[in-house]
C-alpha positions in Angstrom: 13.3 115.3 14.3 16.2 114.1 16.6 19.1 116.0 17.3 22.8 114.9 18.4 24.9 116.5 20.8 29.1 116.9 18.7 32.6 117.1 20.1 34.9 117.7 17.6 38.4 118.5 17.9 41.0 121.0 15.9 44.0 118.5 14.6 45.7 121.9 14.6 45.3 122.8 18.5 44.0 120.0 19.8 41.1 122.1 21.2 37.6 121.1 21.6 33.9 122.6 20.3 30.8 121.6 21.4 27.6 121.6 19.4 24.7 120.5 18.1 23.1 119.7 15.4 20.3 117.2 13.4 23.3 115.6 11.6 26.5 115.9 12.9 28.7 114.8 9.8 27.4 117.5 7.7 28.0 119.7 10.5 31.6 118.6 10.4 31.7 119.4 6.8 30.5 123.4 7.7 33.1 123.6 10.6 35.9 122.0 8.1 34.4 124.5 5.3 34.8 127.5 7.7 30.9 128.1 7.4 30.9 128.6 11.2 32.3 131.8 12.5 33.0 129.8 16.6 35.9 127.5 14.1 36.3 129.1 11.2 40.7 129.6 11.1 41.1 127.1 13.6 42.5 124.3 11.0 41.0 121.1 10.3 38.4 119.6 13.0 37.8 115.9 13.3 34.1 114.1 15.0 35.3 112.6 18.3 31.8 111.9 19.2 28.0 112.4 18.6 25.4 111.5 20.7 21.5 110.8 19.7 18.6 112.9 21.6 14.7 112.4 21.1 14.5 116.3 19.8 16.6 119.4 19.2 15.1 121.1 21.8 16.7 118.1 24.1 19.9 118.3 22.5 20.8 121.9 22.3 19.9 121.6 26.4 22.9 119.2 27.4 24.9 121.4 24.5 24.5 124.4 26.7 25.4 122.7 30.2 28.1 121.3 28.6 29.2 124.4 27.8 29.1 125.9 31.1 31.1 123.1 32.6 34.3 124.5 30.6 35.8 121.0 31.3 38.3 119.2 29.0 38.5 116.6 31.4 35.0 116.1 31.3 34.8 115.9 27.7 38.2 113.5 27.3 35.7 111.2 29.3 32.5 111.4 27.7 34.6 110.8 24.5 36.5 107.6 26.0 33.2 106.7 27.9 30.9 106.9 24.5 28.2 108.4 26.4 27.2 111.7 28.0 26.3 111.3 31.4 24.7 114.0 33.5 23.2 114.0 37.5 20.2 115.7 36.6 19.7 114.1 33.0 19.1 116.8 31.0 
C-alpha cells in the first residue's frame, strides 16, 4: 500500500507537523478532529503538502529524518518547491 509523507500547518500558530500517513486528507480530518494527541488544542491545521512513496515503511523513513532536521526553513521549501528532496534519498 503507498504511503505519503504530510506537512500541515496550525492557522492558529502558524506552526508546522510532520507526518505520515496512507491518506493524508483523512489524516487532516483526525488532526482537525483532535484524534491526535502531537495537535490536538493547537487550532485548526491546513494540508500544505503531501508527497507519494512506494510503501509506508518508505514513508515513515523520510518522516523521521525530517523530523530530526527541526528545520522550518527546510520545510517552507519543500512546500514552495512541491517535492522532498534529500542527499541520501531515503
Amino acid at each position: 500500500m503507498k504511503g505519503f509523507v504530510y506537512i500541515i500547518q496550525s492557522i492558529k500558530s502558524g506552526l508546522f507537523y510532520i507526518g505520515s500517513s496512507e491518506n493524508p486528507v483523512k489524516r487532516l480530518e483526525q488532526h482537525n478532529s483532535g484524534l491526535v494527541v502531537a495537535t490536538k488544542n493547537k487550532g485548526h491545521w491546513e494540508l500544505r503538502f503531501f508527497q507519494e512513496y512506494d510503501n509506508m515503511t518508505v514513508a515513515r523513513k523520510i518522516e523521521y529524518k525530517l523530523k530530526k532536521l527541526k528545520r522550518r526553513d527546510i520545510l517552507e521549501k519543500i512546500i514552495e518547491d512541491k517535492i522532498i528532496k534529500l542527499k541520501d534519498g531515503v
